[in-house]
N, C-alpha and C positions, 0 to 999 in steps of 0.2 A: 213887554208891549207898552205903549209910550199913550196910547189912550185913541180914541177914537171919531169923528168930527161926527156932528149930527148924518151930514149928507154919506159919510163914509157906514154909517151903522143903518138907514137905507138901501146900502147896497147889499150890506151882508143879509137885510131883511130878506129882499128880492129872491137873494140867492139861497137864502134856507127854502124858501116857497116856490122857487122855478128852476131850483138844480142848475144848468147850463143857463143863463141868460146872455143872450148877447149885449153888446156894446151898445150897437144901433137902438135895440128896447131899451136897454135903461137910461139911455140918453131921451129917449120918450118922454119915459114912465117920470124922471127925474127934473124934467125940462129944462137941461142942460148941455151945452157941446160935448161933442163925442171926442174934442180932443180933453176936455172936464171927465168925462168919464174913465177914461183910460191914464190920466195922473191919478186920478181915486183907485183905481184898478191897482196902478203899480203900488200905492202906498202901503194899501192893503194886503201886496204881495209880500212887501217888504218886513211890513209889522206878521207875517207866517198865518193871516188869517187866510187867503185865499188860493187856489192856484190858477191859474194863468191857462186857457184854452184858445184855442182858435178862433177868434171873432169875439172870445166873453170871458166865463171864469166861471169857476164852482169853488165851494165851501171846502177849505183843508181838513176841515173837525167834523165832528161830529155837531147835529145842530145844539145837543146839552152842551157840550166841552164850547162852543163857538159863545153860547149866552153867559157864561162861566167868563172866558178869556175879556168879555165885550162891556163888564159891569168892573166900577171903582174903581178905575185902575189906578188912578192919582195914590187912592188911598193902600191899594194893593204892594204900589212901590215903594212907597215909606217903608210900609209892613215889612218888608223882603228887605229895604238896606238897612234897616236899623239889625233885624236877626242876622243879616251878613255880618255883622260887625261883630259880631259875639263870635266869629270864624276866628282862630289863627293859626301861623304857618304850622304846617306838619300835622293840624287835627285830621282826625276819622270822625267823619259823621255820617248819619242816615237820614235822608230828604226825603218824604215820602209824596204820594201822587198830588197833585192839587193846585191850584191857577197860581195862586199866593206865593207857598210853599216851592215850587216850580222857580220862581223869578227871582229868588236867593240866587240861583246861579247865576244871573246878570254879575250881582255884585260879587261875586267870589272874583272875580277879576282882579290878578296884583295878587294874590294872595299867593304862597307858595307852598308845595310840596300835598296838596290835598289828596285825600283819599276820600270819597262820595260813595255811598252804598243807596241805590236808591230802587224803587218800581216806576218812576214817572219816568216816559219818553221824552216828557217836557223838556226835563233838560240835557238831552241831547246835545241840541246847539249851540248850549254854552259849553258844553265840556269839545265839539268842535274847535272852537277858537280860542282856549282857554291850555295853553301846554301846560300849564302846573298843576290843572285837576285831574285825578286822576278817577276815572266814572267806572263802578260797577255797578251794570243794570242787571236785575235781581230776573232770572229765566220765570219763567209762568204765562199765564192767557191773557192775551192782550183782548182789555174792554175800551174799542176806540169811546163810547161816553165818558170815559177817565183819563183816558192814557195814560192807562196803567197796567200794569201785569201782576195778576193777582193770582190764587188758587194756592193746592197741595203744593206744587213745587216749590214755587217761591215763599212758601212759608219754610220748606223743609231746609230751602239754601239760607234764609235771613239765623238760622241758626250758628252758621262757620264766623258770625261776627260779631263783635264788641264794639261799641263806637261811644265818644267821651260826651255825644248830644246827638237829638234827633230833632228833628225840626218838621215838622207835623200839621193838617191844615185839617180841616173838618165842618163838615155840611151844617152843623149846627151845636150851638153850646147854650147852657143854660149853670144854675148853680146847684139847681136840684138833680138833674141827669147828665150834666157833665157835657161830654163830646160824642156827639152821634150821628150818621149819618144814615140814608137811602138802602147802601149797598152792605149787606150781610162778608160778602168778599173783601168789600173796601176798610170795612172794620175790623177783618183778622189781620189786614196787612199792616195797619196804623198801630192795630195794638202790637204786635208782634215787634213792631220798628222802637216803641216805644220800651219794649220790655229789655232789648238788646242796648238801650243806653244807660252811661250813667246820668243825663240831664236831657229833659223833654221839654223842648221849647214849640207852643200852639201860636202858629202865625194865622191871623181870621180877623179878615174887617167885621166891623160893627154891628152892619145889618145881617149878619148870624147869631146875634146874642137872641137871645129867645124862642130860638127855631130846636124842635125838636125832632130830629130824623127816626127812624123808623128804629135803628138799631143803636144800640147805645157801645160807643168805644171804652171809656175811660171814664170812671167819678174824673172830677175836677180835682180832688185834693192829688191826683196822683201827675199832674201837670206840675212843673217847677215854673213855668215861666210863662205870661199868653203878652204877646205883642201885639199891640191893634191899634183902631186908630184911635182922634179926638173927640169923634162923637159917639163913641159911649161913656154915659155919663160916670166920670169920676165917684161919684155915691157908687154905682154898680161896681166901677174897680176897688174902689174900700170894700166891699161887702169878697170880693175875690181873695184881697193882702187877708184878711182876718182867716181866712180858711188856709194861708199857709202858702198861695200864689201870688210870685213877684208879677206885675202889672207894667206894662210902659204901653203908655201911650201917645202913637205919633202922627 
């Protein structure tokens, strides 16, 4: 996703708070032409935030997964082609659920012979338009606030695979608790994807460093690698290299 205009994140507002909203009200509410509304409409189609009804639109996500998709994306995109770049042809890796960690598949594009082992629905799309990926989506319960398929199952199938990297996203990290998030589900699936690699690479903007979630994934020292952006401060990524994690920051 390419990021969002002030008036375009407005609409999505509307639409978390009025389900169906027509065209005619948000050209109101908005105080703009209704042919203005409806290029915001398609754009927002286009970037998979919305879908398209008769007269209006409602919310493709869920409203957690919509606020997720609608934050940093500048910075989200770096995050995701810098760790693409660590892809090459013929690797096996595992992607795990996550806005961040999701948009690696943008950039897997050009690359050839992949094999993806993943929970996110995220990246469906890409492995759509993408003939050289090759996508296996892990069976289990789908939580549309993740879009992800979590549970017994899919922990029992993440067992049939080895992969040479995992590439992993998380609600919150710190130095003392490591990687943690919300979902009790969503942390046997991360740790689970992390245990099946030989190299764990933590893709997660900035404004997650000091957030600490409910459930704790992984100490930090067991990460090889956190990709993030500029603005956290370098002092914090020295304090990361000394504990034995390579840092980039982009």
């Amino acid at each position: 996703m390419n990021g969002i205009t002030k008036r375009e994140d407005q609409i999505l507002e509307l639409l978390r708070n009025g389900s169906d909203v027509s065209v005619s009200r948000l050209s109101e509410i908005l105080d703009v032409s209704v042919v203005t509304v409806r290029a915001d409409l398609k754009l927002l189609e286009d970037k998979g935030l919305i879908l398209r009804t008769r007269g209006g639109a409602v919310p493709a996500f869920h409203p957690d997964m919509l606020d997720k998709k609608s934050s940093r994306n500048p910075e989200k995109e770096r995050i995701a082609k810098a760790a693409a770049a660590l892809v090459s042809d013929g690797d096996q890796i595992m992607i795990t659920n996550g806005t961040t960690s999701a948009l690696v598949g943008r950039y897997l594009l050009g690359k050839r012979d992949l094999q993806v082992v993943t929970n996110s629905t995220l990246l469906l799309p890409y492995a759509r338009v993408n003939p050289h990926l090759k996508l296996t989506l892990i069976g289990g319960e789908f939580r549309p606030s993740a879009e992800a398929l979590v549970g017994p199952e899919a922990i029992r199938r993440l067992d049939q695979y080895h992969v040479s990297m995992t590439i992993s996203g998380t609600d919150g990290f710190t130095l003392e608790y490591g990687m943690t998030t919300h979902l009790i589900e969503n942390a046997e699936m991360v740790r689970k994807m992390c245990e099946q690699a030989e190299k764990r690479v933590l893709v997660v903007d900035s404004s997650k460093f000091g957030k600490k979630g409910f459930i704790k994934i992984l100490p930090i020292e067991k990460i090889d690698m956190i990709i993030t952006d500029t603005d956290l401060p370098e002092s914090i990524a020295a304090e990361f290299r000394e504990r034995g994690v390579e840092v980039l920051r982009v």
